[in-house]
Biopython code that builds the backbone (N, CA, C, O; Angstrom):
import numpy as np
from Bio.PDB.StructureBuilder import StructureBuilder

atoms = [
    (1, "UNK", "N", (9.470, 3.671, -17.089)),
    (1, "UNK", "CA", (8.197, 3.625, -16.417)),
    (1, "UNK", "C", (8.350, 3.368, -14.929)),
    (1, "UNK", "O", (7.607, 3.905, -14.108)),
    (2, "UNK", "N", (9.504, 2.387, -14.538)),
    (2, "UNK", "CA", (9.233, 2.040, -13.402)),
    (2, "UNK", "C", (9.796, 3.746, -12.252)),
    (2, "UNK", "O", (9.427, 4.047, -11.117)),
    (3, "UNK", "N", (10.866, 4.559, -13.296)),
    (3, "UNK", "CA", (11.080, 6.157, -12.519)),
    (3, "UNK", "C", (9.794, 6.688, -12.355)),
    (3, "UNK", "O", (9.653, 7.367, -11.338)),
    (4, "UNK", "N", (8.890, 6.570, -13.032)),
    (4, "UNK", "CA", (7.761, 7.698, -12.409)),
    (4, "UNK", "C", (6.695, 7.162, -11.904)),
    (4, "UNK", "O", (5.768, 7.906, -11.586)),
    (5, "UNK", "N", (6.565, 5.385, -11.671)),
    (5, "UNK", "CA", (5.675, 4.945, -10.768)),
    (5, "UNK", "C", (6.725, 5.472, -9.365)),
    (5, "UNK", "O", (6.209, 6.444, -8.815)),
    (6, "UNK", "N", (7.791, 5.122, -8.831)),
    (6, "UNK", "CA", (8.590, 5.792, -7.855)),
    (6, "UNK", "C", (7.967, 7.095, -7.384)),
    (6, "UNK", "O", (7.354, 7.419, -6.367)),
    (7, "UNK", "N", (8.415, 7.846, -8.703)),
    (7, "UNK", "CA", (8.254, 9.181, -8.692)),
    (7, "UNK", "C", (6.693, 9.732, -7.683)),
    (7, "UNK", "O", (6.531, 10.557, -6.785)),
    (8, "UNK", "N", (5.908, 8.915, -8.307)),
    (8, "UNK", "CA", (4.431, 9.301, -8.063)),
    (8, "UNK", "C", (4.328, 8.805, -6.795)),
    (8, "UNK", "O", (3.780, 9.545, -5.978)),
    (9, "UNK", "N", (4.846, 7.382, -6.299)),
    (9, "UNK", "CA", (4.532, 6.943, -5.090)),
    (9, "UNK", "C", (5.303, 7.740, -3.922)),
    (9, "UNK", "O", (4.856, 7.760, -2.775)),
    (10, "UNK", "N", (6.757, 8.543, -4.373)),
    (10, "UNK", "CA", (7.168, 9.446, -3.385)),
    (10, "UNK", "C", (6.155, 10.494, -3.246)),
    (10, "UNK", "O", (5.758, 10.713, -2.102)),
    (11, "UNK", "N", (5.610, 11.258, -4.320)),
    (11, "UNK", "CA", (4.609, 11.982, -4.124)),
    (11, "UNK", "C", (3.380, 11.647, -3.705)),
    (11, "UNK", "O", (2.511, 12.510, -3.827)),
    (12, "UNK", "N", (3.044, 10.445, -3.167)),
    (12, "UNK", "CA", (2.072, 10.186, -2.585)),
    (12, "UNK", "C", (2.718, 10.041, -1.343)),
    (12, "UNK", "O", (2.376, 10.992, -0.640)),
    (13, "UNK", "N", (3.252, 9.527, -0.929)),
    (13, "UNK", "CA", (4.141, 9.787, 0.754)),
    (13, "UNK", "C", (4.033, 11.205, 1.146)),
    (13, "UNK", "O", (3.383, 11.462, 2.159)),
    (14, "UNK", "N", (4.731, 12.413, 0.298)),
    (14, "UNK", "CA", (4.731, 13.689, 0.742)),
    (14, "UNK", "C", (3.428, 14.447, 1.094)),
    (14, "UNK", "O", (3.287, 15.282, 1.988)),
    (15, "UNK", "N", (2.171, 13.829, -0.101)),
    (15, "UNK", "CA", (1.416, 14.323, 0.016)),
    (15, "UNK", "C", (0.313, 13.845, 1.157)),
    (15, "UNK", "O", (-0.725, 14.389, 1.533)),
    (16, "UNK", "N", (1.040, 12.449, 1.609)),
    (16, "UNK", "CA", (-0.211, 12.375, 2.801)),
    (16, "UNK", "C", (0.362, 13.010, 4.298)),
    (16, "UNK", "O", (-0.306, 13.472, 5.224)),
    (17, "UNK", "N", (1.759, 12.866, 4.185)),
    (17, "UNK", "CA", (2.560, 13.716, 5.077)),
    (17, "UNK", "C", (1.863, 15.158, 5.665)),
    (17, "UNK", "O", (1.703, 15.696, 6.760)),
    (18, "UNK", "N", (1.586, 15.407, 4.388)),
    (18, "UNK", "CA", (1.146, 16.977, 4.604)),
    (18, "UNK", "C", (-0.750, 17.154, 4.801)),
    (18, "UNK", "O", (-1.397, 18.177, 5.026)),
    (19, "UNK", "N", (-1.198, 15.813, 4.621)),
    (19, "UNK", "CA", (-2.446, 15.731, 5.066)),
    (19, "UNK", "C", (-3.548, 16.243, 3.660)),
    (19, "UNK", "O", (-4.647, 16.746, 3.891)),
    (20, "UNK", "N", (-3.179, 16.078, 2.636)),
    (20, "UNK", "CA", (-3.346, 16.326, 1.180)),
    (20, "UNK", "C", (-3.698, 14.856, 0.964)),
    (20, "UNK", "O", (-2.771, 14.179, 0.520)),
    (21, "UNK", "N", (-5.360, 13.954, 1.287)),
    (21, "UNK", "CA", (-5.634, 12.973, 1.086)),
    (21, "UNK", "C", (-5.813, 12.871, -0.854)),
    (21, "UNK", "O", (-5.262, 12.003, -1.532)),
    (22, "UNK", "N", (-6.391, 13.591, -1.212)),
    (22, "UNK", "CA", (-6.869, 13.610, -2.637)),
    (22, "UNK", "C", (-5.610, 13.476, -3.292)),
    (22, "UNK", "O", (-5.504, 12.521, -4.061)),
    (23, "UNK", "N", (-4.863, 14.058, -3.181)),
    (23, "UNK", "CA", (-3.446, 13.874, -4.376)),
    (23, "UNK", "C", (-2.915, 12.775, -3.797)),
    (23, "UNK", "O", (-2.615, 11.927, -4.638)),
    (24, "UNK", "N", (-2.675, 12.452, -2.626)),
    (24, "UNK", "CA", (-2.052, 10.972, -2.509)),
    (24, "UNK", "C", (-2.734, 10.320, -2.720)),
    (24, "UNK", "O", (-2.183, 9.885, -3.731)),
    (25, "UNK", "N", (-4.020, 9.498, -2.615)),
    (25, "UNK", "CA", (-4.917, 8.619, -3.287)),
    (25, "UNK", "C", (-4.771, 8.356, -4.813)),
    (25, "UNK", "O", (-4.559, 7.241, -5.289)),
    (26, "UNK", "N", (-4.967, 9.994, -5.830)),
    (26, "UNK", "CA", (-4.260, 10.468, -6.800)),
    (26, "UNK", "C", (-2.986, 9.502, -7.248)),
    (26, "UNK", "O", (-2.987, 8.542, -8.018)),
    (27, "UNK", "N", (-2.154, 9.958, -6.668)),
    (27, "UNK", "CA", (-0.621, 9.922, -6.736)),
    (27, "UNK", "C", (-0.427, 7.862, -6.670)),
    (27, "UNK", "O", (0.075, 6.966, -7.350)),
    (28, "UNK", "N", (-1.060, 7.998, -5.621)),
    (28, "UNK", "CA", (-0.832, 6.209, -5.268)),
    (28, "UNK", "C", (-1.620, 5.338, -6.702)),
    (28, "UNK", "O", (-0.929, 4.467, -7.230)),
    (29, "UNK", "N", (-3.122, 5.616, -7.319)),
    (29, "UNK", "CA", (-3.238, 5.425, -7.953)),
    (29, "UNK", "C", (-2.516, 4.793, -9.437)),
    (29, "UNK", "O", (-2.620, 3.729, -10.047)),
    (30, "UNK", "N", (-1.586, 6.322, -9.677)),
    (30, "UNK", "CA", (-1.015, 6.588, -10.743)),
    (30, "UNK", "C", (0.280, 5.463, -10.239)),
    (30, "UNK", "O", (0.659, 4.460, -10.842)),
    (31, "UNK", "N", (0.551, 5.763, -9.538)),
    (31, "UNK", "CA", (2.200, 4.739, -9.295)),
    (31, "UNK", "C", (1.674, 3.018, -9.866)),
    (31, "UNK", "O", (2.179, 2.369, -10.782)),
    (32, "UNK", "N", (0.651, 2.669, -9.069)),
    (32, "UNK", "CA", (0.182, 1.316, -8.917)),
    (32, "UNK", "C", (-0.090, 0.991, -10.999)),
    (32, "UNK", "O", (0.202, 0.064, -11.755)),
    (33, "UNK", "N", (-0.608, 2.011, -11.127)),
    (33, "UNK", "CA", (-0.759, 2.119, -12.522)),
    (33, "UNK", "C", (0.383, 1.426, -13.413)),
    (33, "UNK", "O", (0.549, 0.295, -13.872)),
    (34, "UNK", "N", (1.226, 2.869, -13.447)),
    (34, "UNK", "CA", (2.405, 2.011, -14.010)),
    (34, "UNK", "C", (3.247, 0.989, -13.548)),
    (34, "UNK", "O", (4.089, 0.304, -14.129)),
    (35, "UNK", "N", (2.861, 1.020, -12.415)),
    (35, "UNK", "CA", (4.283, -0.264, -12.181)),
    (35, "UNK", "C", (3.590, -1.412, -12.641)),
    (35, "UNK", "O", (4.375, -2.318, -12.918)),
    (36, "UNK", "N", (2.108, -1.765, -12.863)),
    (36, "UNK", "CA", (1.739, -2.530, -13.475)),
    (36, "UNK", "C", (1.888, -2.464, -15.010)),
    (36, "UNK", "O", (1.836, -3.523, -15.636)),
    (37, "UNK", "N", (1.999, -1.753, -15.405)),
    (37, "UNK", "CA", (2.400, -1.772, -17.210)),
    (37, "UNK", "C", (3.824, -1.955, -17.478)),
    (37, "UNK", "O", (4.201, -2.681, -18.398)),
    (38, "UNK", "N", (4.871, -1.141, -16.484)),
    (38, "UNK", "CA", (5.655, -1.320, -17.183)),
    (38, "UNK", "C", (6.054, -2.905, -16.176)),
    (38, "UNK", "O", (7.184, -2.682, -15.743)),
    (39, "UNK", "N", (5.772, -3.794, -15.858)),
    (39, "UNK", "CA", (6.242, -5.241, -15.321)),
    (39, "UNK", "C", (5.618, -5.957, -16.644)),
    (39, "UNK", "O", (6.298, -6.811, -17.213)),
    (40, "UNK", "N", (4.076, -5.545, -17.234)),
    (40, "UNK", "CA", (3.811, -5.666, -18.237)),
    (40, "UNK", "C", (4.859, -5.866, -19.727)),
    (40, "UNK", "O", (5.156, -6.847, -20.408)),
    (41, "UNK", "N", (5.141, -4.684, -19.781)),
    (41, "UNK", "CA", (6.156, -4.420, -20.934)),
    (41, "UNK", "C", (7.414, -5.101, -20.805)),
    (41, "UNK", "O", (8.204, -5.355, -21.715)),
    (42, "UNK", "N", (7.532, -5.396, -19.468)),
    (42, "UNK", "CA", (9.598, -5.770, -19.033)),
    (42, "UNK", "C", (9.136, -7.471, -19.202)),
    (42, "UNK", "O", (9.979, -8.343, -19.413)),
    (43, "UNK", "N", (7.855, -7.718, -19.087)),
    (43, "UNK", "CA", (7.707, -9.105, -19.664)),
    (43, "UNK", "C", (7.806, -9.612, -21.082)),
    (43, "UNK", "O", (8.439, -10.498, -21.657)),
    (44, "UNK", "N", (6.759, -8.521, -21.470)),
    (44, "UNK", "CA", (6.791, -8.839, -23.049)),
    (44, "UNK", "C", (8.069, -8.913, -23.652)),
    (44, "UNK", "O", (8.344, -9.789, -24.472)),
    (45, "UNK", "N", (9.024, -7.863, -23.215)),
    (45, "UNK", "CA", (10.482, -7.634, -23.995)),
    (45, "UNK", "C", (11.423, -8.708, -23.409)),
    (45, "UNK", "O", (12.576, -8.557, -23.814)),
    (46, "UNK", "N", (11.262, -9.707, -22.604)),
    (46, "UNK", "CA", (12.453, -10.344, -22.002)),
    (46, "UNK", "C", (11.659, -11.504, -23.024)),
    (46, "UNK", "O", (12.393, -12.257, -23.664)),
    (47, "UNK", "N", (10.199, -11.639, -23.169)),
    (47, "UNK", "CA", (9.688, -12.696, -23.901)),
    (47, "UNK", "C", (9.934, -12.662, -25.507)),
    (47, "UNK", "O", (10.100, -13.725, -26.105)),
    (48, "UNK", "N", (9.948, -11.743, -26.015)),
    (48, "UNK", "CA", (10.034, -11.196, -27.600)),
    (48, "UNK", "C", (11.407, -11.329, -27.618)),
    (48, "UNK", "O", (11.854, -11.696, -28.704)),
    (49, "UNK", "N", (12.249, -11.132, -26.692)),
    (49, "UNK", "CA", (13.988, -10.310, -27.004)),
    (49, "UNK", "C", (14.374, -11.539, -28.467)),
    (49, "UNK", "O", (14.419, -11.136, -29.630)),
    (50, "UNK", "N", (14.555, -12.653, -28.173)),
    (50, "UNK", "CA", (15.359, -13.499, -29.183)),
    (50, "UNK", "C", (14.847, -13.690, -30.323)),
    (50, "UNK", "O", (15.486, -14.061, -31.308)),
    (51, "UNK", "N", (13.213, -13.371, -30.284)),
    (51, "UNK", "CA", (12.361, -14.226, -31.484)),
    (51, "UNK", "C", (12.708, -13.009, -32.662)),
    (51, "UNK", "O", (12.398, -13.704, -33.629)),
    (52, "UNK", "N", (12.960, -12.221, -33.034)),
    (52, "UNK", "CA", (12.791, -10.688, -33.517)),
    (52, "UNK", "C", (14.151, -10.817, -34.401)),
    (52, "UNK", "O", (14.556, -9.856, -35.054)),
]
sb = StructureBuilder()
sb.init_structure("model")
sb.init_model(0)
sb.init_chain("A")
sb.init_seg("    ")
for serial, (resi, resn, name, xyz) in enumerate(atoms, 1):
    if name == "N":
        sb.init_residue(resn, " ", resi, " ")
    sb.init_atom(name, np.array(xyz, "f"), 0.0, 1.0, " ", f" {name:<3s}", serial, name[0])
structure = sb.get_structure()
């Protein structure tokens, strides 16, 4: 998860570069998205790892 919040936030760089407000807004969105789930998930699993 955390490759395609990257992913998306490079594509929000390129795309404001090029003056393409809607897909970077888009793009930034989506990044902020996951990097919040998967910090989410990398919690849960460092919290679960031993009990299981």
């Amino acid at each position: 998860m955390f490759r395609w919040a990257i992913i998306f936030a490079i594509i929000a760089l390129i795309a404001s570069l090029f003056g393409l407000g809607g897909v970077a807004g888009m793009s930034k969105d989506f990044a902020i998205i996951l990097f919040i789930v998967a910090i989410i998930l990398a919690i849960i699993g460092f919290l679960t790892r031993n009990k299981v």
